[in-house]
C-alpha positions, 0 to 999 in steps of 0.5 A: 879481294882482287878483281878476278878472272874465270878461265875456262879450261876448253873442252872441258866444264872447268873453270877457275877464278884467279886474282888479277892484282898485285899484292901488297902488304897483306892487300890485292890492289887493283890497277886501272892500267893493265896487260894482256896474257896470250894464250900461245896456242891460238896467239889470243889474249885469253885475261889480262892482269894488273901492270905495276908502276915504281910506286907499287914496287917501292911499296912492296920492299917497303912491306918486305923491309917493315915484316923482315924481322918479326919474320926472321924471329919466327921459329924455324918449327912454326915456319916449317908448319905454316910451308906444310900448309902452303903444300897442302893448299897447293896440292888442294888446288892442284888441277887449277895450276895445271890448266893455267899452265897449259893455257898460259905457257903452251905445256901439254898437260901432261907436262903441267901434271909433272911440273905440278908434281915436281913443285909439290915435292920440292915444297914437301922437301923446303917445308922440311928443311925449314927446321933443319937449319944447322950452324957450329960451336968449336974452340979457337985456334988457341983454345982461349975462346969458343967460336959459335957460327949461326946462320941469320936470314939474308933479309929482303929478296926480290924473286924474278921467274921465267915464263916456261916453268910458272909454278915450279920456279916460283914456288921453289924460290918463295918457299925457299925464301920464306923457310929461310926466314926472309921477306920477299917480293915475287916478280913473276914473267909477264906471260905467266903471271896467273899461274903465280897470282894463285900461288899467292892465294896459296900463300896467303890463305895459308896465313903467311903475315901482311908483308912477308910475300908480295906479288908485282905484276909489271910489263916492264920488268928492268924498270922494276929491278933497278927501283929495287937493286937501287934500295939499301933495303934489299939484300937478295936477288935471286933470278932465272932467265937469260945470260944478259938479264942476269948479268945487267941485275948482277952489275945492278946489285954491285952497287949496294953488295947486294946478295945474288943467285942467278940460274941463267941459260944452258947449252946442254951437251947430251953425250953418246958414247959406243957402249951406250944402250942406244933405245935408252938414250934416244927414249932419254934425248927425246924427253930432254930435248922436247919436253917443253917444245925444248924451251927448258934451260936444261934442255938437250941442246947439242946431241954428240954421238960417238961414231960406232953408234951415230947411225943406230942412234940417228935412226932410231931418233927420227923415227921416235920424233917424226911420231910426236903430236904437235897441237894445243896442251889442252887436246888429248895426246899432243907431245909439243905444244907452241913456242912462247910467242911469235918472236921466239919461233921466227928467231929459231926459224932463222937460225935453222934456216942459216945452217941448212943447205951449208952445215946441216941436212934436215931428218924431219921437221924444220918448219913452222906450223901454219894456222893459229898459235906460235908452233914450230915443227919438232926437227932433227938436223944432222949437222956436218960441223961445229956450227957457233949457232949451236954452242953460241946460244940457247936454241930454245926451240924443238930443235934437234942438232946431231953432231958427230965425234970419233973420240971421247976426248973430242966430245968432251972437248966439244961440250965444254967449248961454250960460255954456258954450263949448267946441265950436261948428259952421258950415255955410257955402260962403263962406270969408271968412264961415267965417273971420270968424263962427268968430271971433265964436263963444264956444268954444275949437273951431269945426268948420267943414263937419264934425261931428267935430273931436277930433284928437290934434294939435289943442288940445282944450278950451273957454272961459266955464265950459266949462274951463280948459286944453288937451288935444291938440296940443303943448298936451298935454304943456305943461299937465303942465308948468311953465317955470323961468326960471334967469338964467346969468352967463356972464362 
């Protein structure tokens, strides 16, 4: 067994003991050298976990490569059965993620309570999925044979995950993984690793074979991915995080064709039109831009308001944000929790200071928060242009910028003029102009009266430089798959 750590969870008696190793082919392994994890609520190292060198990460596409087939010849039926025990396990060991989450990423713990929740459920629906794996059987063009189209494994993968999601992401590409009939290696993001050193415990308690799934801690993560896209043996990357990681692994896996999957950054546009009800858009920005102190890739980052509804909204939206709690996850009643670390909240402290005076008025907020911790003041800025500081990048941050249109073709127009595309939101009563506007949006998913859309049977993913790739739906287990072609004589 790992060397441990006992987290306490403040305020409270609980406690939890959490591997701080790798694992590797069925086996903990403990390293002398190690790196901190932060508590972004205080800005204190709170535990510290095993930091990974090449050798490690050979070693584990050596233990994925050497299970890949005796793991792909697994019945679908049992691999589904042995997914409903990864479920149950976590649904067991539910409160433990749901503290870690709070003390290693911020989250309120309402927050790490939905996110726990979500990740069951798309378990459940992976679990299910893994039997249900269907391929074709029809005649040749001529008639003179039968085609037979089966899906295989894609074979071993490597699973890179963000920090501002730990469970949710994780689990949702290991589970996918592994229902699919692939080996894996799980690289998890450095500030968040514990969260997925228990999601291994799961797994491995659940009786999943030596070799099938490994967990790679390491402080330097591109030294990592290169060892592995370098190796003929991988065959699958699937990634979540920033446009530019994503797109050096993209250039990385060309050089052995190696299978890719990336859900990268957004800059979503959440649309207002006059006829919205505008209580329930703002109740619905409110939700999509400061669930996560704003650092989700589906967050609302650019808020358009049509003009006959512009001041109602702006109103009503100021209000609801001047009233959110800001404090550490662990204390009751708290709305936004910190920035992941001082890096990231002195990055959007400038860029609001940029704007502000010249392009933007602040509504409320715009400010750090002193003391301990990395927390940054929800804020709403009313914008007086298209600034590029709100379609060029990912703000990341509970920043709220409000622009407004006089035209639906002018908001449409605005939406689609960035390099991202994955989420998109519209606030309208008129059905016919949902439908029609949501297929003029540039993005993989548009939420239509709602400000949250993940869902295990839907496809999760994006479009332009947003990603590759689904993640969801009978999608899931697909992007883990290749489709063979056999051409059967039957005369």
């Amino acid at each position: 067994m790992s060397r441990t750590v006992t987290v306490h969870f403040p305020g409270t008696a609980r406690q939890h003991t959490v591997p701080t190793g790798l694992h590797v082919d069925g086996e903990w392994i403990d390293l002398d050298h190690t790196f901190d994890v932060v508590d972004p609520a205080t800005g204190e190292p709170f535990a510290s976990v095993s930091d990974a060198t090449n050798a490690h990460t050979r070693a584990a596409l050596d233990a994925a490569h050497a299970a890949q087939a005796s793991w792909a010849d697994v019945a679908p039926r049992v691999r589904g059965d042995l997914m409903h025990g990864i479920h149950q396990l976590l649904t067991d060991r539910a409160e433990a993620f749901i503290d870690l989450m709070v003390l290693e990423a911020g989250k309120p713990r309402s927050e790490a309570a939905g996110e726990m929740a979500l990740t069951l459920d798309f378990v459940k629906w992976l679990a299910e999925q893994a039997a249900h794996v269907h391929g074709s059987f029809s005649r040749g063009s001529r008639g003179n044979f039968r085609i037979v189209a089966t899906m295989q494994p894609v074979g071993p993968s490597l699973l890179v995950s963000p920090w501002n999601f730990p469970v949710l992401v994780p689990a949702r590409k290991a589970v996918a993984a592994l229902a699919a009939g692939c080996t894996a290696i799980m690289k998890p993001a450095e500030q968040t690793p514990l969260t997925s050193a228990l999601l291994m415990q799961a797994v491995v308690d659940a009786g999943i074979p030596a070799g099938v799934l490994n967990l790679v801690h390491t402080s330097r993560p591109g030294e990592l991915s290169t060892e592995l896209l370098h190796d003929r043996r991988l065959r699958k990357v699937s990634f979540t995080g920033s446009v530019a990681v994503g797109s050096l692994m993209m250039r990385q896996a060309a050089r052995n064709v190696v299978s890719v999957q990336l859900e990268l950054g957004g800059n979503g546009p959440f649309i207002v039109l006059d006829d919205a009800d505008v209580e329930h858009a703002v109740a619905a920005a409110v939700a999509a831009k400061f669930r996560n102190a704003g650092q989700a890739c589906v967050a609302a980052n650019r808020i358009i308001l049509q003009q006959g509804i512009a001041a109602e909204f702006t109103e009503l939206f100021v209000d609801e944000v001047r009233n959110l709690v800001v404090g550490p996850g662990y204390r009751p009643g708290v709305d936004v929790g910190p920035m992941i670390s001082e890096t990231q909240r002195q990055a959007i402290t400038g860029t609001v200071q940029s704007v502000v005076g010249a392009q933007a008025d602040v509504l409320v907020g715009g400010k750090p928060v002193g003391g301990d911790g990395y927390f940054f003041e929800p804020t709403v800025l009313a914008m007086r242009d298209k600034a590029p500081e709100f379609s060029g990048q990912e703000l990341f941050a509970p920043v709220a910028p409000l622009f407004v249109v006089d035209s639906i073709d002018e908001a449409v127009s605005f939406a689609n003029d960035t390099q991202y595309g994955l989420a998109g939101y519209l606030f309208t009563r008129d059905i016919s102009r949902a439908v029609s506007i949501s297929e003029r949006l540039d993005v993989g998913m548009v939420g239509v009266n709602r400000g949250l859309i993940s869902d295990p049977a839907a496809p999760f993913g994006g479009v332009k430089s947003s990603g590759l790739g689904r993640e969801g739906g009978h999608h899931a287990l697909e992007d883990f798959m290749e489709t063979k072609y056999i051409a059967l004589t039957t005369d």
